[in-house]
LOVEXTI-743290 format. One line per 10 residues: number of its first residue (from 0); their letters; for each residue x, y, z of N, C-alpha, C. Coordinates in Angstrom, 3 decimals. Atoms other than C-alpha are relative to their C-alpha. Last residue first. Layout:
N
NUM	A	X Y Z X Y Z X Y Z  ...
***
This chain:
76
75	XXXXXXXXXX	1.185 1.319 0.188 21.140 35.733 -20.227 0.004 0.011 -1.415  -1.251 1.679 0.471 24.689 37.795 -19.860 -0.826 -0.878 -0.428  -0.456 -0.511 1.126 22.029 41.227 -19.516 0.774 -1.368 -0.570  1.562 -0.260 0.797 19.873 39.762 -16.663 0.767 0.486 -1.585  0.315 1.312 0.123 23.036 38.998 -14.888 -0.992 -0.375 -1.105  -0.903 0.753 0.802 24.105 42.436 -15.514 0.110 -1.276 0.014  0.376 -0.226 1.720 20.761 43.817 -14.228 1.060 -0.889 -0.884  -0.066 1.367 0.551 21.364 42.150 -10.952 -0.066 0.017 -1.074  -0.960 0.589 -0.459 22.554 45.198 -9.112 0.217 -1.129 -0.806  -0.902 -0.857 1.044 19.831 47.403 -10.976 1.065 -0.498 0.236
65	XXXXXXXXXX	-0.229 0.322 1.634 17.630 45.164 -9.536 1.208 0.757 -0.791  -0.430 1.391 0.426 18.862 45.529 -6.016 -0.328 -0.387 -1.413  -1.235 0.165 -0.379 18.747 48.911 -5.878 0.338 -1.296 -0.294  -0.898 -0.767 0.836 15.585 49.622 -7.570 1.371 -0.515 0.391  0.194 0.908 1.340 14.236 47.115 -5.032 0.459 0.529 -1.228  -1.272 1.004 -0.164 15.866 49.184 -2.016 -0.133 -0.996 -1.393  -1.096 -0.356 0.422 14.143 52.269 -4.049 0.806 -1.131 0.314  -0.398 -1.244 -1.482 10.603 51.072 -3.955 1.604 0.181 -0.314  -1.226 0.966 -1.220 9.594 49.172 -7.232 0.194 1.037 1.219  0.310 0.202 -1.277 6.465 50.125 -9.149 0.923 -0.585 1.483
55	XXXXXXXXXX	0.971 -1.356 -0.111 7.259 51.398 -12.144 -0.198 0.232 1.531  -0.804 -1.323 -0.197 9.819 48.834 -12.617 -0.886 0.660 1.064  -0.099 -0.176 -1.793 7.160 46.195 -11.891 1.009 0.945 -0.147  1.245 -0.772 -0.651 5.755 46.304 -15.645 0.539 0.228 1.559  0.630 -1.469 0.898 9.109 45.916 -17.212 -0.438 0.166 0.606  -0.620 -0.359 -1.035 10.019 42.680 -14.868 0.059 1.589 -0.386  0.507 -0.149 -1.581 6.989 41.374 -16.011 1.209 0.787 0.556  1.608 -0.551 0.165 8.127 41.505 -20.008 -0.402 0.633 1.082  -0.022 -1.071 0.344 11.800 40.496 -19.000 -1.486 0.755 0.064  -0.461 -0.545 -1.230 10.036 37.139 -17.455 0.912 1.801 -0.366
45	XXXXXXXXXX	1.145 -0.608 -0.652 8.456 36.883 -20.487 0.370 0.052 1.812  0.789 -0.902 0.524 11.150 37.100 -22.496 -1.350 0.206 0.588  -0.305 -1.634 -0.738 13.148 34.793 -20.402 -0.640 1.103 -1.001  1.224 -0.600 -0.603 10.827 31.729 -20.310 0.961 1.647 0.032  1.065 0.043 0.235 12.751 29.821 -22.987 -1.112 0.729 0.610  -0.250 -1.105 1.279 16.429 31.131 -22.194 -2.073 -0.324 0.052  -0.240 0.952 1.098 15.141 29.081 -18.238 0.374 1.234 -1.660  1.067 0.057 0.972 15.778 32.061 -15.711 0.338 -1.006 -0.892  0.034 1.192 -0.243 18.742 31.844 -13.312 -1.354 -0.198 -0.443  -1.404 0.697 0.130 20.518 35.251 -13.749 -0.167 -1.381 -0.191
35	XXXXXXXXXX	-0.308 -0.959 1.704 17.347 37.505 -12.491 1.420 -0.919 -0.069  -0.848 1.261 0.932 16.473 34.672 -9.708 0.117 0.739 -1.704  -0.995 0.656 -0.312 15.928 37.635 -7.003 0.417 -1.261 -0.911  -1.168 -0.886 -0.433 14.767 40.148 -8.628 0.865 -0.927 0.159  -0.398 -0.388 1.442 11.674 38.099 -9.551 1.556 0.386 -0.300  -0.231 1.195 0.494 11.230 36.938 -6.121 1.081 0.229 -1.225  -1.311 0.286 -0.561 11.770 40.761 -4.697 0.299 -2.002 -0.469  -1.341 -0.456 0.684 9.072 41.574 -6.939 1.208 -0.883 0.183  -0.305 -1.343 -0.296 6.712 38.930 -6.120 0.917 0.744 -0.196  -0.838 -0.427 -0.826 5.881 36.388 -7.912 -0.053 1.221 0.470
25	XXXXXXXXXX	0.391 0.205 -1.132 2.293 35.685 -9.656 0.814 -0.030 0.942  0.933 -1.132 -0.742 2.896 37.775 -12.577 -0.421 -0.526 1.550  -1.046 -0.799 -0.866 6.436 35.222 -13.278 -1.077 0.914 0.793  1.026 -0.724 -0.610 3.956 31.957 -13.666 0.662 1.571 0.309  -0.051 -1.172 -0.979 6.656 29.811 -14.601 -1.223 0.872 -0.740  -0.702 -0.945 0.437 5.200 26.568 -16.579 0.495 1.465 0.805  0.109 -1.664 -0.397 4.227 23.491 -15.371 0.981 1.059 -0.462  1.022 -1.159 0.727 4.035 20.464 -17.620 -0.147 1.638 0.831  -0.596 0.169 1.446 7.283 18.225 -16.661 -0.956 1.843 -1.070  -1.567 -0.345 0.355 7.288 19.208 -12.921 -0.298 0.686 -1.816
15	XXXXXXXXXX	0.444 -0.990 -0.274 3.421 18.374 -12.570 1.289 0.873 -0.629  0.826 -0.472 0.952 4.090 15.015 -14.491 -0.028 1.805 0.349  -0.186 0.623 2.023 6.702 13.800 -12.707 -0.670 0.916 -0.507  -0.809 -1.199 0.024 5.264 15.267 -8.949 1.000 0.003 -1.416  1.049 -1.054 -0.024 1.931 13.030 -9.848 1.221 1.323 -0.291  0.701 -0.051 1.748 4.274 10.058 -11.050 -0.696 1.455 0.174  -1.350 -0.447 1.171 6.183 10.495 -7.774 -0.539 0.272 -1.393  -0.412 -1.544 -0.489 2.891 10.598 -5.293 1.230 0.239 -1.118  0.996 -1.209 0.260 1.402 7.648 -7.082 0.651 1.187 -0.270  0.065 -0.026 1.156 4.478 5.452 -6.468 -0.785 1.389 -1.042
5	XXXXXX	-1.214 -1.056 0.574 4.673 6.685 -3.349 0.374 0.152 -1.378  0.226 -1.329 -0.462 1.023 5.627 -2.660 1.355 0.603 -0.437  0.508 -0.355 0.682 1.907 2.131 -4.178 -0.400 1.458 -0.168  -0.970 0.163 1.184 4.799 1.527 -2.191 -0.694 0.149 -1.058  -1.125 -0.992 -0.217 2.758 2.553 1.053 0.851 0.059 -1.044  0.825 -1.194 0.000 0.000 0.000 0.000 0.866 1.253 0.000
***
């Protein structure tokens, strides 16, 4: 029973893995900010995209730190 349930549980986290896609509007800045450098190439245009719209809206330590990570964000 227990070897079938884990079975389950792996195939479920398999599959979820394989098909989920980042979500970047549902991070929060300081998420975003923080894995600028460690984006898949495939999702980084829309992670650029989002990280556009939150400029606007950053506070200055978040200005600070993006603008820190920009050159990570630039090497991608």
């Amino acid at each position: 029973m227990i070897k079938i349930l884990s079975i389950f549980l792996s195939s479920l986290l398999i599959t979820s893995l394989l098909y989920a896609e980042e979500n970047f509007s549902e991070m929060s800045t300081q998420e975003l900010i923080s894995i600028i450098g460690y984006v898949k190439k495939s999702d980084l245009q829309k992670f650029k995209n989002e990280l556009q719209i939150r400029i606007k809206t950053m506070n200055e330590a978040e200005k600070k730190t993006y603008k820190k990570n920009l050159e990570k964000l630039e090497k991608s």
